[in-house]
Backbone as JSON, one array per atom type, in Angstrom:
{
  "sequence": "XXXXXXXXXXXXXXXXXXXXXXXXXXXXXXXXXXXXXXXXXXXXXXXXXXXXXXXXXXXXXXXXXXXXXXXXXXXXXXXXXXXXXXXXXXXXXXXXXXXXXXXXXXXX",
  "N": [[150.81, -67.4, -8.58], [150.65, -64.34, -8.23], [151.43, -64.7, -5.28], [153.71, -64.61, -5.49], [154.76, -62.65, -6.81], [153.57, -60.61, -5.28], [154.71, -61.02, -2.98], [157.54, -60.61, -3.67], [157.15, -57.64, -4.3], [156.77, -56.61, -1.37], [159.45, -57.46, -0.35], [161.19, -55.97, -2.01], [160.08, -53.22, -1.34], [160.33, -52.97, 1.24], [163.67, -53.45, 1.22], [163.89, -51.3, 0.05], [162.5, -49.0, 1.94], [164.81, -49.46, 4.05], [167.15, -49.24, 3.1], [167.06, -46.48, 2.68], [166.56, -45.4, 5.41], [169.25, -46.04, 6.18], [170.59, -44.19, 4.56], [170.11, -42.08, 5.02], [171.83, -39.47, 5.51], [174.34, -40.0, 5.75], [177.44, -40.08, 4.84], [179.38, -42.27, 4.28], [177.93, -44.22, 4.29], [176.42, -43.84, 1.91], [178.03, -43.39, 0.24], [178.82, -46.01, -0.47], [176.64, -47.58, -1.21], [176.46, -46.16, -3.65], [178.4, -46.56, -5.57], [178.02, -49.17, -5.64], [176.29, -49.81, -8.43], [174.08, -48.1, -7.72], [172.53, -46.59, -8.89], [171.91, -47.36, -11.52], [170.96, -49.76, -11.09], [168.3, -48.35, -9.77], [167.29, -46.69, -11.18], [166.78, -49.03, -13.31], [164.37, -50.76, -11.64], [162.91, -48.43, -11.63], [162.31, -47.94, -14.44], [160.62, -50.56, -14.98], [159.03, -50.46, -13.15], [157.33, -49.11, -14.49], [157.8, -46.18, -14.83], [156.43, -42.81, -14.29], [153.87, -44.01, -13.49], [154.5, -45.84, -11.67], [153.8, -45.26, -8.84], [154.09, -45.99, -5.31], [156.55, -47.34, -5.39], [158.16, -46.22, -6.95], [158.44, -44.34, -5.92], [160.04, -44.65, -3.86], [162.02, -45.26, -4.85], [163.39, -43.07, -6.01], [163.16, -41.42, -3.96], [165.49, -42.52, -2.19], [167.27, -41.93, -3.85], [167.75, -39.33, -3.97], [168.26, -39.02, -1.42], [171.0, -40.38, -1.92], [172.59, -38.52, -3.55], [172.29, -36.26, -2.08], [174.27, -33.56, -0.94], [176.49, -34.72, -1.46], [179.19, -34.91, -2.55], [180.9, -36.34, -4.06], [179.5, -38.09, -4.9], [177.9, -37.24, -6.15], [179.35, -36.59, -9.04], [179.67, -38.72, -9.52], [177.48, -39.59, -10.62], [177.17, -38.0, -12.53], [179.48, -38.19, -13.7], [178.89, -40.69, -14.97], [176.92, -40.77, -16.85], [174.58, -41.41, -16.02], [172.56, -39.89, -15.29], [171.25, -38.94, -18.05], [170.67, -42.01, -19.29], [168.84, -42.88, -17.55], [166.76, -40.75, -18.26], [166.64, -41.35, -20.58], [165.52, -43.81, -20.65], [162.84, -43.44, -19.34], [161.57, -41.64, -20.52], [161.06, -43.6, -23.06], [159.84, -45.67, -21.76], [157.53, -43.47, -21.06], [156.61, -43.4, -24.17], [155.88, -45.44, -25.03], [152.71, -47.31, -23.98], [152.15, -49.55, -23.38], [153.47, -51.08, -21.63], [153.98, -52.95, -18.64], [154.34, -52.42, -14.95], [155.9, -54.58, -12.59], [153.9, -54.34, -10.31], [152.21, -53.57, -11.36], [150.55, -55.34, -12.01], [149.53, -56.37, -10.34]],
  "CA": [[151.7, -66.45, -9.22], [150.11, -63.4, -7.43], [151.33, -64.54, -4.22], [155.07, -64.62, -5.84], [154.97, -61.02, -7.12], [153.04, -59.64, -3.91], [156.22, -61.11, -1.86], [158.24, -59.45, -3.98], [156.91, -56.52, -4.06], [156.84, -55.91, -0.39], [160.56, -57.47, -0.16], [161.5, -55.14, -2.35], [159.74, -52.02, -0.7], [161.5, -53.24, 2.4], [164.8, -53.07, 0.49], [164.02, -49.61, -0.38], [162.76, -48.13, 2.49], [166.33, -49.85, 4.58], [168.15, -48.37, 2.34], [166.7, -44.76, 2.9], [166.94, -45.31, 6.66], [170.57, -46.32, 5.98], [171.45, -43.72, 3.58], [169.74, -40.57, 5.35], [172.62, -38.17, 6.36], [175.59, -40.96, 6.65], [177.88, -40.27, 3.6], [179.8, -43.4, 4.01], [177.01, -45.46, 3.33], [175.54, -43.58, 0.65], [179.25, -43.58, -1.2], [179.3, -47.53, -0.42], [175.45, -48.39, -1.93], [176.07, -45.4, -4.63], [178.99, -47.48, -5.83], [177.52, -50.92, -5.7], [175.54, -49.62, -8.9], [172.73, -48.45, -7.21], [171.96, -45.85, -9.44], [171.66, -48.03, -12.52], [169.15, -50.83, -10.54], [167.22, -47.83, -9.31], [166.5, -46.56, -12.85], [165.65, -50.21, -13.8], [162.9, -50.33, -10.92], [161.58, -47.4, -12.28], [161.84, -48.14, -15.78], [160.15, -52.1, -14.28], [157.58, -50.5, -12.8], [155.83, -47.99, -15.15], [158.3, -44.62, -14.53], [155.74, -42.04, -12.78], [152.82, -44.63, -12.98], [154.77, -46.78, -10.71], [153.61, -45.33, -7.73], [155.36, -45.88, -4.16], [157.87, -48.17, -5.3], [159.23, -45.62, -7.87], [158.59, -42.88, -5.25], [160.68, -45.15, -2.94], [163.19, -45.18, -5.66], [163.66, -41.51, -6.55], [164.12, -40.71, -2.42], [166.86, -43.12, -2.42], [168.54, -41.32, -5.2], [168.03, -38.45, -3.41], [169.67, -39.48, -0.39], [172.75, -40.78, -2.2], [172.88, -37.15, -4.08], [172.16, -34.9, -1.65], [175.09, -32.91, 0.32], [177.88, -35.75, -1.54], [179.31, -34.18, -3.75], [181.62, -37.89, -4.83], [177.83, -39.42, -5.77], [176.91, -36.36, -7.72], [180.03, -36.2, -9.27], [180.02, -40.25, -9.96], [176.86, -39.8, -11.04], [177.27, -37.25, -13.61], [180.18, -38.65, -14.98], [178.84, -41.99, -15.36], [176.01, -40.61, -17.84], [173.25, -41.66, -14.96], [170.88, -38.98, -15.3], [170.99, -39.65, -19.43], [170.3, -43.15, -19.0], [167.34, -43.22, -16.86], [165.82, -40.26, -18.55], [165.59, -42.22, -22.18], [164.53, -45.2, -19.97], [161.6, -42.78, -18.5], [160.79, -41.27, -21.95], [160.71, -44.84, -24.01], [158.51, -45.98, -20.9], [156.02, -43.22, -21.57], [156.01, -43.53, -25.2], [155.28, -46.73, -24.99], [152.19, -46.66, -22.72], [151.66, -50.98, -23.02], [154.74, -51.44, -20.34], [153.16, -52.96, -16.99], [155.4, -52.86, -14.22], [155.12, -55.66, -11.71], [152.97, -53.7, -8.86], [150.37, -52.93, -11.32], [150.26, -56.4, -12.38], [148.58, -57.47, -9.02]],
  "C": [[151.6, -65.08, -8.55], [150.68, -63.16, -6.23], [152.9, -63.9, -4.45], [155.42, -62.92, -6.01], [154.28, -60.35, -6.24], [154.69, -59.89, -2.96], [157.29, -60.69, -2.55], [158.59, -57.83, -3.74], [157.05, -55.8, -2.43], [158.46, -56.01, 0.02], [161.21, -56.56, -0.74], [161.85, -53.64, -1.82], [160.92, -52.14, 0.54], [162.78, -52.74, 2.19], [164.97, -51.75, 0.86], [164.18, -48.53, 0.96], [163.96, -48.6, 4.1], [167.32, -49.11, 4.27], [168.08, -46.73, 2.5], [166.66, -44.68, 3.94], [168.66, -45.07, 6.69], [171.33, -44.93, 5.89], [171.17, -42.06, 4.4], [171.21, -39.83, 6.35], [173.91, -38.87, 6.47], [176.5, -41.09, 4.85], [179.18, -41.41, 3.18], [179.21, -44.34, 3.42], [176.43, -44.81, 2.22], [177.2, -43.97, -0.5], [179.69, -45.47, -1.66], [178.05, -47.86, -1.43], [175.47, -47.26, -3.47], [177.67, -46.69, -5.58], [178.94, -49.1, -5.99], [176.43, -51.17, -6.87], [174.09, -49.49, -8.49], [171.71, -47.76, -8.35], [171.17, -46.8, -11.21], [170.33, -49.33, -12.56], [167.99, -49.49, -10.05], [166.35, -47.36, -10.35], [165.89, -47.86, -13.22], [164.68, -50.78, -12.67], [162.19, -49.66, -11.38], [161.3, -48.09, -13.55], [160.55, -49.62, -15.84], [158.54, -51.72, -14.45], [156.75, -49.15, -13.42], [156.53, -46.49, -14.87], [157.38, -43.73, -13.27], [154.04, -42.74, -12.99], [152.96, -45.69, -12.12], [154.68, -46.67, -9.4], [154.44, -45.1, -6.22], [156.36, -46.54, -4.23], [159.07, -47.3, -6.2], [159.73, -44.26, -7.23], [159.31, -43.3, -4.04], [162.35, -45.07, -3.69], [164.26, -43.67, -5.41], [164.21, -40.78, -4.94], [165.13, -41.63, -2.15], [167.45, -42.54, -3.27], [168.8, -40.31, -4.7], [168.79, -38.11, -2.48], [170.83, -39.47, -0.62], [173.03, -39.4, -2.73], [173.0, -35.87, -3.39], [173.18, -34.29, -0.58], [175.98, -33.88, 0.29], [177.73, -35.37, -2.48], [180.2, -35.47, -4.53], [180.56, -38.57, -5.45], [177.18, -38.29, -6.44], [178.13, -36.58, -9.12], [179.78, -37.71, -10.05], [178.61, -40.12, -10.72], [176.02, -39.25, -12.8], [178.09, -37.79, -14.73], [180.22, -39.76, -15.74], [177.35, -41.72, -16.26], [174.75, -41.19, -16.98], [172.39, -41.33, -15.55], [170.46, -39.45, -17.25], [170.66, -40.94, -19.66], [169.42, -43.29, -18.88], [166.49, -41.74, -17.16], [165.32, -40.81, -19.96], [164.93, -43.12, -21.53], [163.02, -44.38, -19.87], [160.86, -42.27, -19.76], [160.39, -42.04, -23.05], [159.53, -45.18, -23.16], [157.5, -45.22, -21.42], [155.79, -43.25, -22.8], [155.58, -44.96, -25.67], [154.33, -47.2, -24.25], [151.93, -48.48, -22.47], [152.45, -51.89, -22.0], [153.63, -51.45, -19.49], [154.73, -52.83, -16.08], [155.26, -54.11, -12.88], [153.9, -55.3, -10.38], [151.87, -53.27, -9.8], [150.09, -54.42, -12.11], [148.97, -57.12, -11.07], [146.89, -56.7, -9.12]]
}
């Protein structure tokens, strides 16, 4: 089971940091993966893996968000009006009041 959620976990990371190669400075692709709901799977990563006890996978997250946000003003704009940031801050504030959430990376 261990081995299953370790190969996850790094497929994942992978994912992530592709995506932040991808996304750095190229506002085609950020308006293509900000539109493919990214913002909504990136909150449920975080929320997954423990908010800010999740480490580099949530700190892999959060610079992907950054990317898609930063200097596009169509993925701030989409992201505002799609109640984003409200979303994944109750997610982040149920997470910590709830402190018995694991997320899969601190499972191993």
């Amino acid at each position: 089971m261990h081995d299953c959620i370790n190969l996850f976990i790094v497929i994942l990371r992978q994912a992530l940091l592709l995506l932040i190669q991808l996304t750095k400075g190229n506002a085609n692709i950020q308006k293509i993966v900000a539109f493919e709901n990214a913002f909504d799977r990136l909150f449920d990563v975080i929320t997954e893996e423990g908010c800010s006890g999740g480490g580099i996978v949530v700190e892999d997250c959060l610079l992907l968000m950054l990317n898609l946000l930063r200097n596009n003003t169509s993925n701030q704009n989409f992201f505002k009006e799609g109640n984003k940031f409200h979303f994944g801050l109750k997610n982040m504030v149920l997470n910590i009041l709830v402190p018995n959430k694991w997320g899969i990376s601190q499972l191993v």
